[in-house]
N, C-alpha and C positions, 0 to 999 in steps of 0.2 A: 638171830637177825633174819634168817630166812625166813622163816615161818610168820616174822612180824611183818615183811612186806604184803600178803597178802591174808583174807581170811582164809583157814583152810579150803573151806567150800570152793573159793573164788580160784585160788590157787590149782585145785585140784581140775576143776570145769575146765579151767584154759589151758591146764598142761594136755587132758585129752585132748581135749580139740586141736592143739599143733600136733600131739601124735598120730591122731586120723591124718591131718592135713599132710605130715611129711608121708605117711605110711603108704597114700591115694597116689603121691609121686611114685612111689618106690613101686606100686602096683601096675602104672600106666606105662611102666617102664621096662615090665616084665611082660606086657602084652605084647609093648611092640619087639620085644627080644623074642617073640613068641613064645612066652614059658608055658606051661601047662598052669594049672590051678595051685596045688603046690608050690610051683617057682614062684609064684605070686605072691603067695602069703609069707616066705620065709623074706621075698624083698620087701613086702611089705612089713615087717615085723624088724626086720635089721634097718631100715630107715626112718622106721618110727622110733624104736629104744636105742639104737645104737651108740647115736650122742651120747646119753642119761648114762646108759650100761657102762661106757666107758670111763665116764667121769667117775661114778659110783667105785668102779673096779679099782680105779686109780689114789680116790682118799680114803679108801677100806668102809664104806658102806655098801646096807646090803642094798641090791638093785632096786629100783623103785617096783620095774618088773615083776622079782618074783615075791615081793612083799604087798602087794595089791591086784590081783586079776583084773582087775578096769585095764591097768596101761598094756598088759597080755592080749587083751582080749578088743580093743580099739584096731590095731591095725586086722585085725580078720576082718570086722566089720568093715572097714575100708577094702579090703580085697576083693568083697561080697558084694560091695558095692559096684567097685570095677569091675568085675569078672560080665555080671550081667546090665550095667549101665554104661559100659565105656567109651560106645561114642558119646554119648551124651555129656560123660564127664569131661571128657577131650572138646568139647565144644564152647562149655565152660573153663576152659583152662587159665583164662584171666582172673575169675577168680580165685581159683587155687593157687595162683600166683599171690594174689592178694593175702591168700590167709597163711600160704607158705611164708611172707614176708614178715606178718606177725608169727607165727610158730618161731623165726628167724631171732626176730627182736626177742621177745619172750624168753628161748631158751637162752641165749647168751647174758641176760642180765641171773637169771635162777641159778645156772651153772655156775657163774662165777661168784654170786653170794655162797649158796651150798658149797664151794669148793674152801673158801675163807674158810665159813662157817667149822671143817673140819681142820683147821687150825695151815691150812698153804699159805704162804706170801702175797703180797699183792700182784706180784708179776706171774707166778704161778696161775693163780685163782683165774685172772684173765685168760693164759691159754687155756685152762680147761673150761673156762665159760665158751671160748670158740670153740672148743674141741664137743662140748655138748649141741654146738648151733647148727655145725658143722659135718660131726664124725659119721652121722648116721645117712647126709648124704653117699660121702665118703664110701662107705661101706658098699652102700648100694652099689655105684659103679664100678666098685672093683669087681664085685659077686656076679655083675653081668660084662665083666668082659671089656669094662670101658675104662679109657681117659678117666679120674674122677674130674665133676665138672670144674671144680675151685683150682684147677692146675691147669685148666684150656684158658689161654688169652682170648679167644673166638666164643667165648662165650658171659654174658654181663657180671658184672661183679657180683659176687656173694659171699665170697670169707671176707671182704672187706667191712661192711656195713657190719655183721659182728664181731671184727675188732673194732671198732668203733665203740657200739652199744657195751663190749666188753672192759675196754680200755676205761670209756666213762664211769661206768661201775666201780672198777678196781680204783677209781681217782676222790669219788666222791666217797668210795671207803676209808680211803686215807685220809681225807679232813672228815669224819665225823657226819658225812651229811648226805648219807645214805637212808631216805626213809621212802614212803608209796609214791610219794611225788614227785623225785627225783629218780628213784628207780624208773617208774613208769615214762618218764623221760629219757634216761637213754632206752628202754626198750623202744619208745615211739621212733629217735632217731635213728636207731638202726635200720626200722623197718620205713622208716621214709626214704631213709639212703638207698636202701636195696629198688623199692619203691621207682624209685627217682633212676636208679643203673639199669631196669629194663625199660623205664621213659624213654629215654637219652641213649642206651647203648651203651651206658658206660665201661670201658674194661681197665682192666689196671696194664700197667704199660709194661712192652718187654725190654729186652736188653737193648742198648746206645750200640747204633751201627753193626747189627748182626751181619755175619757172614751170609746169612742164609736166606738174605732179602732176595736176592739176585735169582735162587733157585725157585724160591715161591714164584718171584713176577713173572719169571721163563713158563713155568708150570700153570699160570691163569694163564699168560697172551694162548700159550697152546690148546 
């Protein structure tokens, strides 16, 4: 089923290009942490494969990683990139928003196919379809010392749009009507969703009547 969604080629072209694209985050993120060149490329490398890596680790396949040098060798070029282009890439950061939010839609419909594919449940399948959309941002922030961003409310949604594109996937496996067209549709809605949550701001909401409103509003008035 995986493989039937896309032609290889097709398949193969777009998964680099979301792992350049998450890999350019992972590296612009290591500048401003002031990494050295090194610090660069291993965040860039751990938020480019990390998703995939994980998923892979977890239904016993071998990592797409070490079974093809393209997805190895994608986030260097992205670090190579940033190392000596980064204001420039920071100037364009709406775009890399953009193609972050496809890389977004993308990997969470593949993860959760490939995750079936190795015989998971449907509710299974979906988390690790997130956990590929997801994990490698994941990674990144904890390796620098941060929040990861999917757990700050102050920052716009983005594990939510791939449960979404996930959830759709694992739904339209269940009735039989999983093919290019539908896939490629919940990939689209996730990445519009996402799309749409840094149009609008959207965040997901916190806890009903926190204690700790009182201390935030004390902490702005001053």
């Amino acid at each position: 089923m995986f493989q039937e969604l896309f032609t290889p080629t097709v398949q193969y072209v777009i998964e680099l290009v979301g792992i350049v694209v998450f890999a350019i985050s992972g590296a612009l993120l290591a500048v401003r942490k002031n990494f050295d060149l090194f610090g660069m490329a291993v965040l860039a490398e751990v938020t480019g494969l990390g998703g995939g890596l994980f998923r892979d680790l977890v239904i016993g396949a071998t990592p797409a990683a070490f079974d093809d040098l393209g997805y190895f060798l994608m986030p260097l070029i992205a670090t190579a990139l940033v190392f000596v282009l980064h204001p420039e890439v920071e100037r364009i950061n709406r775009a890399v928003n953009i193609f972050d939010a496809a890389g977004l839609g993308l990997f969470c419909v593949t993860g959760t196919t490939k995750a079936h594919e190795y015989g998971l449940g449907l509710t299974s399948s979906a988390v690790l379809g997130l956990a590929t959309a997801v994990g490698g941002g994941m990674m990144r922030d904890i390796m620098a010392n941060e929040v990861p961003s999917i757990l700050r409310w102050d920052r716009d949604m983005y594990a939510v749009p791939a449960m979404v594109g996930a959830a759709m996937t694992a739904l339209l496996m269940r009735f039989g009507a999983l093919d290019f067209v539908t896939s490629t549709l919940a990939a689209a809605t996730a990445f519009t969703t996402r799309l749409l949550a840094i149009r609008y701001r959207w965040r997901a909401p916190r806890a009903w009547n926190r204690r700790s409103t009182r201390t935030e509003e004390k902490a702005t008035a001053q």
